[in-house]
mmCIF file of the C-alpha atoms, coordinates in Angstrom:
data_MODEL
# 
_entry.id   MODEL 
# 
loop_
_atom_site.group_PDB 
_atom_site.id 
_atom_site.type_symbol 
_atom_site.label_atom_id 
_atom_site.label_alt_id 
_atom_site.label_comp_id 
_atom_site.label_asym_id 
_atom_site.label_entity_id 
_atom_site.label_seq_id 
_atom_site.pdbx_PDB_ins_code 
_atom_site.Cartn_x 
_atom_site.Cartn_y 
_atom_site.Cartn_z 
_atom_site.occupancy 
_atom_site.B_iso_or_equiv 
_atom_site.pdbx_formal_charge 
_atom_site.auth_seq_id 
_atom_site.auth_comp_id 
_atom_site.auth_asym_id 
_atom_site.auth_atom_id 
_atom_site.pdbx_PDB_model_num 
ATOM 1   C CA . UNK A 1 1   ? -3.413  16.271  28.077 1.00 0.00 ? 1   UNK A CA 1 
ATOM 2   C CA . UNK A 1 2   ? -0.031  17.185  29.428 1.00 0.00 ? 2   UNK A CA 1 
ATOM 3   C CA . UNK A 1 3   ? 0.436   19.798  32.389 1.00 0.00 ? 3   UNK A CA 1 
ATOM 4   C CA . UNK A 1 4   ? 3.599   21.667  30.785 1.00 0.00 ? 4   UNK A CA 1 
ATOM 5   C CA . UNK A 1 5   ? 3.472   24.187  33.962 1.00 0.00 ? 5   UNK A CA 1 
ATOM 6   C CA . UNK A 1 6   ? 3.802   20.897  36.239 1.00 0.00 ? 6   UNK A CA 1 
ATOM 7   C CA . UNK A 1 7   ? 6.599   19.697  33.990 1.00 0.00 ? 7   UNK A CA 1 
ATOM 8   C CA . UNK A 1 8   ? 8.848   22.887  33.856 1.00 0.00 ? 8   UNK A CA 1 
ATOM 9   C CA . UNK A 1 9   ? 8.488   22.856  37.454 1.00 0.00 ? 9   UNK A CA 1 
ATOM 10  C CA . UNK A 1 10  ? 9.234   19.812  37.998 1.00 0.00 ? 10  UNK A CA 1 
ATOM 11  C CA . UNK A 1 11  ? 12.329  20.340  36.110 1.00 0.00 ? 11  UNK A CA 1 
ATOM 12  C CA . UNK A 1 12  ? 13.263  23.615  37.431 1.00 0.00 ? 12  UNK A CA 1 
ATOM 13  C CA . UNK A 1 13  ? 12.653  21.709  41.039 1.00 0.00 ? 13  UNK A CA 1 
ATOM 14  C CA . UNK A 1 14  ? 15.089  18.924  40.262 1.00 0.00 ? 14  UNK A CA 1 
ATOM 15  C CA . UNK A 1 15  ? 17.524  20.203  37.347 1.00 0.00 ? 15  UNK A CA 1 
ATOM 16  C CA . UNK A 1 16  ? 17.747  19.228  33.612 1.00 0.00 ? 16  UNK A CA 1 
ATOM 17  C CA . UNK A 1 17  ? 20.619  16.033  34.283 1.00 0.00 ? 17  UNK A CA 1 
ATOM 18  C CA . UNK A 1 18  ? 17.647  14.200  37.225 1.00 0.00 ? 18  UNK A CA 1 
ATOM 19  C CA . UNK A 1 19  ? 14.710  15.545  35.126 1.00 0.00 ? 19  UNK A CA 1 
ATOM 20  C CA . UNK A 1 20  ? 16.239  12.993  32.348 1.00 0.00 ? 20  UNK A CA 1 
ATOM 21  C CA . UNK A 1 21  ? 16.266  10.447  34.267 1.00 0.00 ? 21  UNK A CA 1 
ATOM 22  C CA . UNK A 1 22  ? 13.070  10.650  36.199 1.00 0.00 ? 22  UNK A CA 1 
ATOM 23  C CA . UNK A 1 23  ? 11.582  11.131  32.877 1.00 0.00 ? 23  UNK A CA 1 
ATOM 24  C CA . UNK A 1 24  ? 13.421  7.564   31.558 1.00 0.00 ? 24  UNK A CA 1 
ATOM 25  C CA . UNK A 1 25  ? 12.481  6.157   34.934 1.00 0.00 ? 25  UNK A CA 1 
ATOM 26  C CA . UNK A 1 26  ? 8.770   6.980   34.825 1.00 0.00 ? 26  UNK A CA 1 
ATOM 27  C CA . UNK A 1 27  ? 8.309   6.277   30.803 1.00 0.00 ? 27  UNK A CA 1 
ATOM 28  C CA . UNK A 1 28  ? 10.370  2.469   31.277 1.00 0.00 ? 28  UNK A CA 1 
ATOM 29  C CA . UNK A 1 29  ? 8.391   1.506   34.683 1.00 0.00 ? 29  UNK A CA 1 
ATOM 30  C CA . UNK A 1 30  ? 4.987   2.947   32.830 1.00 0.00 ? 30  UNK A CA 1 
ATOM 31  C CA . UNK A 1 31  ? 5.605   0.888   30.003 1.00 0.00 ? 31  UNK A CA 1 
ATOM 32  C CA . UNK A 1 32  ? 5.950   -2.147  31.956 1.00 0.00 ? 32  UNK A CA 1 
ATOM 33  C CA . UNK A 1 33  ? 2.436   -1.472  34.234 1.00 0.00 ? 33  UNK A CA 1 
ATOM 34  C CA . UNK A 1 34  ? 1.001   -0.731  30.776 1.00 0.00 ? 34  UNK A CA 1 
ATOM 35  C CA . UNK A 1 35  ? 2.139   -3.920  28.931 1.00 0.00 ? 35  UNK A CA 1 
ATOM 36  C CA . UNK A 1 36  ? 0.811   -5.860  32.083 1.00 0.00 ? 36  UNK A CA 1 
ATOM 37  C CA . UNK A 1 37  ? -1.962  -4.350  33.133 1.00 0.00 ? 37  UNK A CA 1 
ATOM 38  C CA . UNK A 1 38  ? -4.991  -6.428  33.202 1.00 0.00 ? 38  UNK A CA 1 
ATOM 39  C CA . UNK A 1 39  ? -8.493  -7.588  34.837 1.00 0.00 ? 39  UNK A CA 1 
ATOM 40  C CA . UNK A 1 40  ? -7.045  -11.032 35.307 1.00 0.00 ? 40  UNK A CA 1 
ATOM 41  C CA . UNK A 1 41  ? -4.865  -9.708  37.792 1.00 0.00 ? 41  UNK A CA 1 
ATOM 42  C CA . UNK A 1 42  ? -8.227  -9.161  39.776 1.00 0.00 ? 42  UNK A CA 1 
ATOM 43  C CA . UNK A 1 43  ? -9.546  -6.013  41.261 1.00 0.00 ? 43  UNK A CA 1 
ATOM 44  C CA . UNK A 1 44  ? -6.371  -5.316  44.107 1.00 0.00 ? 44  UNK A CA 1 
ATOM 45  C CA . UNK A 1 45  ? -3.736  -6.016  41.757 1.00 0.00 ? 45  UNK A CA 1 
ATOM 46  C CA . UNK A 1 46  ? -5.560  -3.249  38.904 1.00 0.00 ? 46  UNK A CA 1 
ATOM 47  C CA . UNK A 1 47  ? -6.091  -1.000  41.775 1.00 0.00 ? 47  UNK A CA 1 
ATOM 48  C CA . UNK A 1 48  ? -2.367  -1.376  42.311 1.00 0.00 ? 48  UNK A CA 1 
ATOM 49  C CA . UNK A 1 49  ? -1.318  -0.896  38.803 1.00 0.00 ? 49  UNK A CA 1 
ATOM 50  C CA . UNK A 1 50  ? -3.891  2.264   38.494 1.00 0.00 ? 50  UNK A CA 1 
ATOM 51  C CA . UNK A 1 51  ? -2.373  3.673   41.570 1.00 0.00 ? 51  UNK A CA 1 
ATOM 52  C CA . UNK A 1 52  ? 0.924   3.521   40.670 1.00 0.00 ? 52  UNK A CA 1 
ATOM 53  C CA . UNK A 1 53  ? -0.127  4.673   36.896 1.00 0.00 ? 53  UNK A CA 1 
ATOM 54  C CA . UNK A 1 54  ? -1.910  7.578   38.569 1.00 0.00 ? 54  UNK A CA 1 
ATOM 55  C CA . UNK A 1 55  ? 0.677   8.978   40.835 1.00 0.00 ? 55  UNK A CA 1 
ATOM 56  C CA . UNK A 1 56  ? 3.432   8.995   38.294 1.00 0.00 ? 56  UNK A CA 1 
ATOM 57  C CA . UNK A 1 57  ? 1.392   10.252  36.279 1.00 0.00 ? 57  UNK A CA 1 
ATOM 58  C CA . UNK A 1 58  ? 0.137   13.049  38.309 1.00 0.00 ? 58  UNK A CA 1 
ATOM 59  C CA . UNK A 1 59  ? 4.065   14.225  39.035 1.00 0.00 ? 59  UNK A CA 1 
ATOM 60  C CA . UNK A 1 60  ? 5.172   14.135  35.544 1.00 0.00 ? 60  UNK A CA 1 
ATOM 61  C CA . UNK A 1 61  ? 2.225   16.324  34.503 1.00 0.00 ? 61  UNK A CA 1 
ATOM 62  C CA . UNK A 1 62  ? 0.267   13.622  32.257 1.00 0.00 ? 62  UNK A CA 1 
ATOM 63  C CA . UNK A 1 63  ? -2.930  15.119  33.700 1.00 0.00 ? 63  UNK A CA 1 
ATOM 64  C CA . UNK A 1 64  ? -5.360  12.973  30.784 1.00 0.00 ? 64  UNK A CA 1 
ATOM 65  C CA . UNK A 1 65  ? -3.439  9.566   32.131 1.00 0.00 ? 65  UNK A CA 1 
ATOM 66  C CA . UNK A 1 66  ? -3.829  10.346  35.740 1.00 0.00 ? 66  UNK A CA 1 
ATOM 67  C CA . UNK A 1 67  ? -7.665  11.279  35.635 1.00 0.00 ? 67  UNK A CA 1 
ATOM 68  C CA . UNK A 1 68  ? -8.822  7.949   33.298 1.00 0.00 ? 68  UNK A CA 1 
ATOM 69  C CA . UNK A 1 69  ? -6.660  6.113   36.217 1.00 0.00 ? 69  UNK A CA 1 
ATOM 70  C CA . UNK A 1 70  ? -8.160  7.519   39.332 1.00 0.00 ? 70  UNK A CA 1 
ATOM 71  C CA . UNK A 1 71  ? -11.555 6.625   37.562 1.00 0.00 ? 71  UNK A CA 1 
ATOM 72  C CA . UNK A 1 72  ? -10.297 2.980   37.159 1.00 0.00 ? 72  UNK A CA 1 
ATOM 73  C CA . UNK A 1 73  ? -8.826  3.063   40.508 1.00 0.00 ? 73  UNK A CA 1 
ATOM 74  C CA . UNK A 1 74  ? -11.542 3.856   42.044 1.00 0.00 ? 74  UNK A CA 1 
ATOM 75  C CA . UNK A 1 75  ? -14.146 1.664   40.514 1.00 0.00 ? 75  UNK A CA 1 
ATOM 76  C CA . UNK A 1 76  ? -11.221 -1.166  41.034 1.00 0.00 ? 76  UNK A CA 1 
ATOM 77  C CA . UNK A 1 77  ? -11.236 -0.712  44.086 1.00 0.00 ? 77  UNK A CA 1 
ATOM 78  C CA . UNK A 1 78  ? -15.359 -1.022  44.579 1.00 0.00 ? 78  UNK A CA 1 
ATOM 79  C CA . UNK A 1 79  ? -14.127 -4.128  43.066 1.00 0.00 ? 79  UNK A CA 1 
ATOM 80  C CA . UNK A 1 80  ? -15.237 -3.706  39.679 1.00 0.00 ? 80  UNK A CA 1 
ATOM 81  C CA . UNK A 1 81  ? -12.714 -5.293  37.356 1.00 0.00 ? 81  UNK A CA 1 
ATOM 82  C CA . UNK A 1 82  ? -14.519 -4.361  33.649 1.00 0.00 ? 82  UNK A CA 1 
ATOM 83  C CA . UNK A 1 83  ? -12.462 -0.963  33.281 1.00 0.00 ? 83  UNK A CA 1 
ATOM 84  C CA . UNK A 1 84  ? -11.893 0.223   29.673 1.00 0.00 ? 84  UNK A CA 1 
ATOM 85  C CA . UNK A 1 85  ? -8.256  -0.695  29.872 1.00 0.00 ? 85  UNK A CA 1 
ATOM 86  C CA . UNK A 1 86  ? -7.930  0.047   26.089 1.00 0.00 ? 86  UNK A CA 1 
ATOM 87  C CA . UNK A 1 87  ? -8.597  3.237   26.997 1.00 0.00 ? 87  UNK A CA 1 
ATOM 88  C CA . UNK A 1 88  ? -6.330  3.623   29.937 1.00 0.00 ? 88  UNK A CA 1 
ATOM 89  C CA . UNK A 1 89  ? -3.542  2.686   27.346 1.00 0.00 ? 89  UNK A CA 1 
ATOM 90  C CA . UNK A 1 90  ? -4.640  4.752   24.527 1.00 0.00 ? 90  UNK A CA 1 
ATOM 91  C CA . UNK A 1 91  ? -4.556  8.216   26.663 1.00 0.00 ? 91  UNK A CA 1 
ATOM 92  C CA . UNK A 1 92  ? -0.970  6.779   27.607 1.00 0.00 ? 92  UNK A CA 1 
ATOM 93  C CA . UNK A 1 93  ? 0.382   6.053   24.159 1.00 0.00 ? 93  UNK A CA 1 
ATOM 94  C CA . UNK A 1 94  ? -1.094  9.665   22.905 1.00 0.00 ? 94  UNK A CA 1 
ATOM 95  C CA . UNK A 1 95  ? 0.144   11.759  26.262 1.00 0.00 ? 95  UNK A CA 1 
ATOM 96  C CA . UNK A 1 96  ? 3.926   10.012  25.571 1.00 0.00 ? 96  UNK A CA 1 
ATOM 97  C CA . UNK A 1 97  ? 3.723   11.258  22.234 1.00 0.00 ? 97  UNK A CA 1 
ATOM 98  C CA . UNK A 1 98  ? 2.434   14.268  22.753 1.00 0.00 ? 98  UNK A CA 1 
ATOM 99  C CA . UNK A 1 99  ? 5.003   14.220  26.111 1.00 0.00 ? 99  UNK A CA 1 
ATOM 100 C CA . UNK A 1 100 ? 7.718   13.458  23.257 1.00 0.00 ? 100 UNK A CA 1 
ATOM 101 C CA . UNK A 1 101 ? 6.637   16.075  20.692 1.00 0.00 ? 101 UNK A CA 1 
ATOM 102 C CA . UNK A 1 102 ? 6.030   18.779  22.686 1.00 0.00 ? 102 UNK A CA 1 
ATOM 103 C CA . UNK A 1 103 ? 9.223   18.237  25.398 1.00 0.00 ? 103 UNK A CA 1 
ATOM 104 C CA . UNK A 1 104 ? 12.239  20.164  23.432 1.00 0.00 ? 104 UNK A CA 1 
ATOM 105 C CA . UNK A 1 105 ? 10.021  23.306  23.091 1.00 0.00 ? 105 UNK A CA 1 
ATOM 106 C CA . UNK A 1 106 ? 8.622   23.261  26.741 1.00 0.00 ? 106 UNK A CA 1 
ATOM 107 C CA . UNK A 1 107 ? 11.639  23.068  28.147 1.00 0.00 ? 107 UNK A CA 1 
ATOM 108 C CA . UNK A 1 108 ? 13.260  25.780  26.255 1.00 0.00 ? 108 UNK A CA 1 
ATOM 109 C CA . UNK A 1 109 ? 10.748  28.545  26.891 1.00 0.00 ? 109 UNK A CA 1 
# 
């Protein structure tokens, strides 16, 4: 669910003070996409939101979060709008906790 290699890397890249705050960064702006997100928005703006979700996803090493939104992108962007968007926020809730659990300890080793 969570790439710890991409994390400690991403870390090591940027150092422990930025790595805080691209962490905050990415967890507040996810939260907002994730409290919005919605078909009503139509298929462009979800392909948006799933985009952005993705690629955030993707560099903070929530590999489950990133793959459920490139499937969502994708079919978004065929212009299907009925993506399991329960879904996409259920793999988010359980990679920040497991993001949250397992953080301390990943960094450390």
């Amino acid at each position: 669910m969570i790439d710890w290699g991409r994390v400690k890397d991403l870390r090591s890249e940027i150092g422990a003070e930025d790595f805080s705050d691209v962490v905050a960064l990415f967890l507040e702006e996810a939260d907002e996409v994730i409290a919005r997100i919605s078909a009503s928005a139509g298929a462009k703006g979800l392909e948006s939101d799933l985009h952005f979700l993705k690629g955030a996803a993707l560099n903070l090493g929530f590999d489950a979060l990133a793959t459920v939104c490139q499937d969502g992108e994708r079919r978004a962007a065929a212009g299907d709008v009925a993506i399991d968007l329960d879904r996409v926020r259920q793999v988010y809730t359980e990679s920040k906790a497991r993001f949250d659990a397992g953080l301390g300890q990943a960094c450390a080793a």
